[in-house]
N, C-alpha and C positions, 0 to 999 in steps of 0.2 A: 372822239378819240382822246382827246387829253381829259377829258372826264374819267372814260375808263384807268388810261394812265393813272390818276393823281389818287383815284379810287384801289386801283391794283399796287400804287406803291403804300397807302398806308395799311393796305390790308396785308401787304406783305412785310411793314413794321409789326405790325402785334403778332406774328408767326413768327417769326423769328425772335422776337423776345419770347411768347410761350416757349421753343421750341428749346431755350437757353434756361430758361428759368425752370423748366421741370425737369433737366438735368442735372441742375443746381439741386433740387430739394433733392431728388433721389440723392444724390452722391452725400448730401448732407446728415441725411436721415438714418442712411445704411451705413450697418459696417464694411471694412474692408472689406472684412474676406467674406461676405454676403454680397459688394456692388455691384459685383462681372453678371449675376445673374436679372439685375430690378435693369441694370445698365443693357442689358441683353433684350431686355422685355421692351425697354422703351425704342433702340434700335430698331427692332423687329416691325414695332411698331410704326415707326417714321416711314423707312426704308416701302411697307407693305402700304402704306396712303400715297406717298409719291408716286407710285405703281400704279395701284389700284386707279387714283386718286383720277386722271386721264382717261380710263376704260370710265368708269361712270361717267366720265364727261361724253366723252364721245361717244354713247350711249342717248344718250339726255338731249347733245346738240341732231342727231341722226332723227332720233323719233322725236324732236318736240325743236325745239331753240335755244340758240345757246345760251340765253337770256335765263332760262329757266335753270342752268349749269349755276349760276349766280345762286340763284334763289335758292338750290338744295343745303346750300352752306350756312345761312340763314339759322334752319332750327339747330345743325349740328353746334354750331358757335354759342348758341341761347343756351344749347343742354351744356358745353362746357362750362359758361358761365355759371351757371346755377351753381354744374358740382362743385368750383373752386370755391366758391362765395360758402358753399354749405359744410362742402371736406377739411378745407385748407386753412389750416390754421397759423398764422405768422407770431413767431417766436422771436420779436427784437432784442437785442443784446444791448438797444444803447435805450438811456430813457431819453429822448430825443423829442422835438414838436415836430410837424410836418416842414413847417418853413426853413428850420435846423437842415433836418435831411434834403432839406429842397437846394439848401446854400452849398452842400458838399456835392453837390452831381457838377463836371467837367462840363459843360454846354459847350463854353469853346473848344474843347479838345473835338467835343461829339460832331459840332460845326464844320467844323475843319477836315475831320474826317469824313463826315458825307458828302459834303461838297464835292470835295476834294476829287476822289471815286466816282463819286455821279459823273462830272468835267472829264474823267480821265476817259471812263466807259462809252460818255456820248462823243467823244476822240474818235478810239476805237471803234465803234459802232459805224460812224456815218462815214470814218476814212476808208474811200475804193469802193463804196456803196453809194450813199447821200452824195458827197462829194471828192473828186480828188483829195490824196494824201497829203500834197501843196496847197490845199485850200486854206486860204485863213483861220475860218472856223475851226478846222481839223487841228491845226499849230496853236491855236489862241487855247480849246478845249486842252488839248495834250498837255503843254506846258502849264498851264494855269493851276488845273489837275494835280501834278508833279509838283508845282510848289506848295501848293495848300498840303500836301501829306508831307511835304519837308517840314513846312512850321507846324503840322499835326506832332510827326517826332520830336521837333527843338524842345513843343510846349512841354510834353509828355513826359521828356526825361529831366529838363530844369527847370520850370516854373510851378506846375501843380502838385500841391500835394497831396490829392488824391485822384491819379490820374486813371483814363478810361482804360488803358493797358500799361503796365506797372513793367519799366524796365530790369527792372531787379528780377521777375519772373523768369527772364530768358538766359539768367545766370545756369538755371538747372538745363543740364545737354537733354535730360527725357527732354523736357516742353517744348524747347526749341526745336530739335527734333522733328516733335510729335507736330505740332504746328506747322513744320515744313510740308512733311507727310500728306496730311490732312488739305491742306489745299491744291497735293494732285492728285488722292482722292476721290475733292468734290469737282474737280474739275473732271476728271472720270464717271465720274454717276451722273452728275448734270451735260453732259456731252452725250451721253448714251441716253436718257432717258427723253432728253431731246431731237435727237437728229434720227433715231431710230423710227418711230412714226413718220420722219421725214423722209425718210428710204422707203418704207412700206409703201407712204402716199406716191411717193415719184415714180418709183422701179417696178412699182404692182398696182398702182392703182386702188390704193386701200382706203378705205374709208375711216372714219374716225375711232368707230369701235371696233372694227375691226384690227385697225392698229392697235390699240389697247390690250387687245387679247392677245397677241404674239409676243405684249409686255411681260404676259403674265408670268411666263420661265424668268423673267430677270427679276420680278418681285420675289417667287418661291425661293429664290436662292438667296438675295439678302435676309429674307424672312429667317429662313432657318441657320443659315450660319450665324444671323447674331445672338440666338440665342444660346446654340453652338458651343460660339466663341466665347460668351460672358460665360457658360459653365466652365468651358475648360478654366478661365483666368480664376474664377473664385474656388475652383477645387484643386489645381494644380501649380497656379500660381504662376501660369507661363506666358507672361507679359508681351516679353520678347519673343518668343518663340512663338506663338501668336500673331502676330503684327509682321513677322517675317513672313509667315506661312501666308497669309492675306494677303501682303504685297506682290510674291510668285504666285498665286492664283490669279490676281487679278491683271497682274501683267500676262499672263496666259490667256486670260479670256480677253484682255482687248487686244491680243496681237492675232486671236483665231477672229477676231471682227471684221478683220483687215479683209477677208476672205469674201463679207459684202456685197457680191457684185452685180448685185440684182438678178442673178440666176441658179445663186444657191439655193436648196429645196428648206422645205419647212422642218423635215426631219433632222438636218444640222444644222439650225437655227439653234432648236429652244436648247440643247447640253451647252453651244457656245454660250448664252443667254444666260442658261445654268452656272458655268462655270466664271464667267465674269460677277453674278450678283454674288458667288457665295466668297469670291476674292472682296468685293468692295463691302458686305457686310461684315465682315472678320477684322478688316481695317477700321472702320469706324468705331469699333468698338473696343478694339486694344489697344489704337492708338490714344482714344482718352480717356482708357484706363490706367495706361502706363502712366499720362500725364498728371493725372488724381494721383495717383500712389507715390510720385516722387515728392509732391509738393507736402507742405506741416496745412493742417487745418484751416485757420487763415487766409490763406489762399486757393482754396478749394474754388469757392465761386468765381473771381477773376479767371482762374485758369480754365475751367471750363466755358465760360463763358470767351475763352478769348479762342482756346479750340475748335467748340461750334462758330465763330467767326468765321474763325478763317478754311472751314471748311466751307462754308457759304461763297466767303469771296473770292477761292477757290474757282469755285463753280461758274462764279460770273464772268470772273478773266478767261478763264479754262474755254467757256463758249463764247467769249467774245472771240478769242484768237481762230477758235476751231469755228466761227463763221466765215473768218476773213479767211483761212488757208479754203476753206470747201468753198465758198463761193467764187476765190480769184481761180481755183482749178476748173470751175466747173465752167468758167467764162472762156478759159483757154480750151479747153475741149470740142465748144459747142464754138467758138471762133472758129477752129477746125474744120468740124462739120460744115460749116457755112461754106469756106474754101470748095470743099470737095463738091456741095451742091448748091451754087449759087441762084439756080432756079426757086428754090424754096426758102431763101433767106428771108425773105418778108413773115412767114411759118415760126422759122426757128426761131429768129427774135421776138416773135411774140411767145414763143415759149421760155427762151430765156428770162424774159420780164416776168413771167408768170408760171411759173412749173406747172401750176394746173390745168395749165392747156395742152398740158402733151398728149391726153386722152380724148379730146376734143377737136383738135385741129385736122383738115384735110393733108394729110401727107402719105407719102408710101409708108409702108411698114419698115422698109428698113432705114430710111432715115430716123421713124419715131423710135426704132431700136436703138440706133445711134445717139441720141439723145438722151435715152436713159443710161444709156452708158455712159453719158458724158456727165450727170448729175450722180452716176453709182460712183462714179471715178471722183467726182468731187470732196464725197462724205468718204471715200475709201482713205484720201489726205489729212482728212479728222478723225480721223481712227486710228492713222497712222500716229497723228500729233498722242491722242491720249495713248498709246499703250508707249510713247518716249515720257510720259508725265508719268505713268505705271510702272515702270522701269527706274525710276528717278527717286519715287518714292518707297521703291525696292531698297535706293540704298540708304536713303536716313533711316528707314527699318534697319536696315542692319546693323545701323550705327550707333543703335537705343542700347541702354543698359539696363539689367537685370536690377529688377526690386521687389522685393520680398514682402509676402503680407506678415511674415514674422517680428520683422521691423518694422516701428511707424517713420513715420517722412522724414526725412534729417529735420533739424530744428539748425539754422546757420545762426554764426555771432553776429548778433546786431550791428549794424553801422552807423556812423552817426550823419547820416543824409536825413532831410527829413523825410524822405519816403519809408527808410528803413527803419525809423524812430519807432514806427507801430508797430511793425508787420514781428510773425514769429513769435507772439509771446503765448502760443499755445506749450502745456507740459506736454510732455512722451507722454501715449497713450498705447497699453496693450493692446493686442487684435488676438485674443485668443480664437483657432480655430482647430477643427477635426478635416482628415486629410492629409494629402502628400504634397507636398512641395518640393518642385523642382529647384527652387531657388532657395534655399535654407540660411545658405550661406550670409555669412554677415555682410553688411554692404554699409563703407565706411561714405563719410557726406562728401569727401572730396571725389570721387568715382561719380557721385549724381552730376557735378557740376562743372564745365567747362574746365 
């Protein structure tokens, strides 16, 4: 087991750097008023593997071994490799040695912050599961956590000068914003895309590919609204209008979630399904698109890079928390149960310990009904939690500002910090484009920023 761990956290390093860095070139490459649609593609893209990505597994684990789920990844990674190595061409701006660019990378910021997160997560994680919330470990994790991202920020905003997330960025109200947005989100899509196989397995009995296929309404819906969404932003220019429309859809679809109960039919599944993926693809997509368009040139890769962050980390508090709320309900439920039928409590605790034994154990029917209702009732409290994370990012949606592909990014006065010594010294560049824009209007640099 700690093999696989140590194996699944670096392979989930180089994913998430791919996943940051060929946002970076797109956004780099393209023009404005071209990004909404390459930005659209790659979305569609993401959004349709994460989906997907589970149905071929559970496929693979069903008829063969999961082992062999591993090994499909294999040649896909080798064909990535290839095309980068053969496509992808690096344009440096600085003439620099490797050891140079090796001395300007933040190791301690980067430190600090993994750490930091790792301790917080294994807090959260094992409090009211592994161990009491009082447990040492739990307190020692939590706090320790907590401090390492305090000295992450101290470092971040006065010691380095080129630091892994640049405080001057969060001057602009889009990013900040957009950044807020984007980690409820991902705490949205990784709640659903997680717990929902969890529901099928518990409440029906579903097997692994089978779960997968019932995923597949929530892939078709991110699929196609991002691509959608990147045309409306690059032919209409409605940033804003966009990113609002995404956040009421996707508040709509996780609060029709809530609905759950292990006895809804399959027919009003997959439009809720529908209507949730095509709210959370619409958001990922506008929200860092707005965030590109507000920012000058220069700061293109950070911000993106720090958007896909924290859409990620997002995702990982988002189901950290949404384990602890569906697991402490689903304890109290099945406590319940126990009360009413003390005959069978030796039954239900081994299904509490194990959800998989609720198809397996010797019980009446209606206590095994009972049961599933107490784990439908658990994950219905995680549904609840994300469509208030849906709703929240409803309103920094609304709070974003209109920008115009007419105009290029503000360009702010230089400061004399030495962060701000470098940053900004791209010129105004034209975005000539054909098309209607809804936002024409001029948009002065104090309106982008705080």
């Amino acid at each position: 087991m700690v093999w696989l761990i140590l194996a699944r956290a670096l392979a989930g390093l180089g994913a998430a750097g791919l996943i940051s860095v060929t946002q970076i070139i797109t956004a780099s490459i393209s023009p404005l008023n071209e990004r909404g649609l390459y930005m659209g593609i790659l979305g569609a893209v993401f959004g349709l593997g994460t989906t997907i990505g589970p149905l071929i597994g559970g496929l693979v684990a069903d008829s063969w071994s999961w082992r062999v789920s591993f090994y499909i990844n294999i040649p896909l990674v080798s064909l990535s490799v290839i095309i980068i190595l053969l496509l992808v061409r690096s344009d440096a701006r600085r003439n620099e040695t490797f050891s140079e660019k090796l001395a300007r990378v933040d190791f301690f910021g980067a430190l600090m912050l993994v750490t930091g997160l790792m301790l917080l997560l294994l807090g959260l994680s094992w409090g009211g599961r592994v161990y009491p919330w009082v447990a040492p470990v739990v307190i020692i994790c939590i706090s320790v956590g907590l401090l390492l991202l305090c000295v992450f920020v101290f470092v971040e905003g006065k010691l380095v000068l080129e630091p892994i997330i640049d405080p001057g960025i969060l001057r602009y109200r889009n990013v900040a914003l957009s950044i807020l947005a984007e980690v409820c989100v991902g705490a949205v899509f990784l709640n659903t895309t997680f717990n929902l196989p969890v529901y099928y397995s518990f409440t029906q009995n579903s097997s692994a590919s089978e779960s997968g296929v019932r995923m597949v309404p929530l892939a078709c819906g991110v699929v196609v609204s991002s691509i959608i969404s990147g045309w409306l932003i690059a032919v209409f220019s409605a940033y804003r209008l966009v990113a609002c429309a995404g956040t009421v859809i996707m508040t709509l679809g996780a609060g029709l979630l809530c609905m759950f109960d292990g006895h809804i039919g399959v027919g009003a599944q997959a439009p809720i399904l529908i209507v949730l993926g095509s709210g959370i693809g619409c958001c990922i997509q506008a929200l860092l698109l707005t965030a590109q368009a507000t920012i000058c040139a220069d700061d293109l890769a950070i911000t993106t890079a720090l958007v896909t962050f924290s859409q990620m980390i997002g995702g990982i508090m988002g189901l950290a928390f949404g384990s602890i709320v569906s697991e402490s309900s689903t304890k109290h439920y099945l406590d319940h149960v126990i009360d009413l039928n003390p005959k069978y409590a030796a039954e239900i605790i081994k299904a509490q310990n194990d959800a998989n034994e609720i198809w397996s154990i010797d019980i009446p029917h209606e206590i095994q009904q009972s049961i599933i209702a107490a784990y439908a009732k658990g994950l219905q409290h995680s549904f609840v939690l994300i469509t208030c994370l849906a709703a929240l990012a409803m309103v920094f949606a609304a709070c974003l500002q209109s920008v115009s592909q007419h105009k290029p990014p503000p360009t702010p006065e230089r400061g004399t910090s030495r962060r701000n010594a470098r940053r900004y010294a791209a010129s105004p560049i034209d975005y000539p484009r054909n098309g209607f824009d809804l936002y024409r209007h001029d948009q002065d640099e104090a309106t982008l920023a705080w």
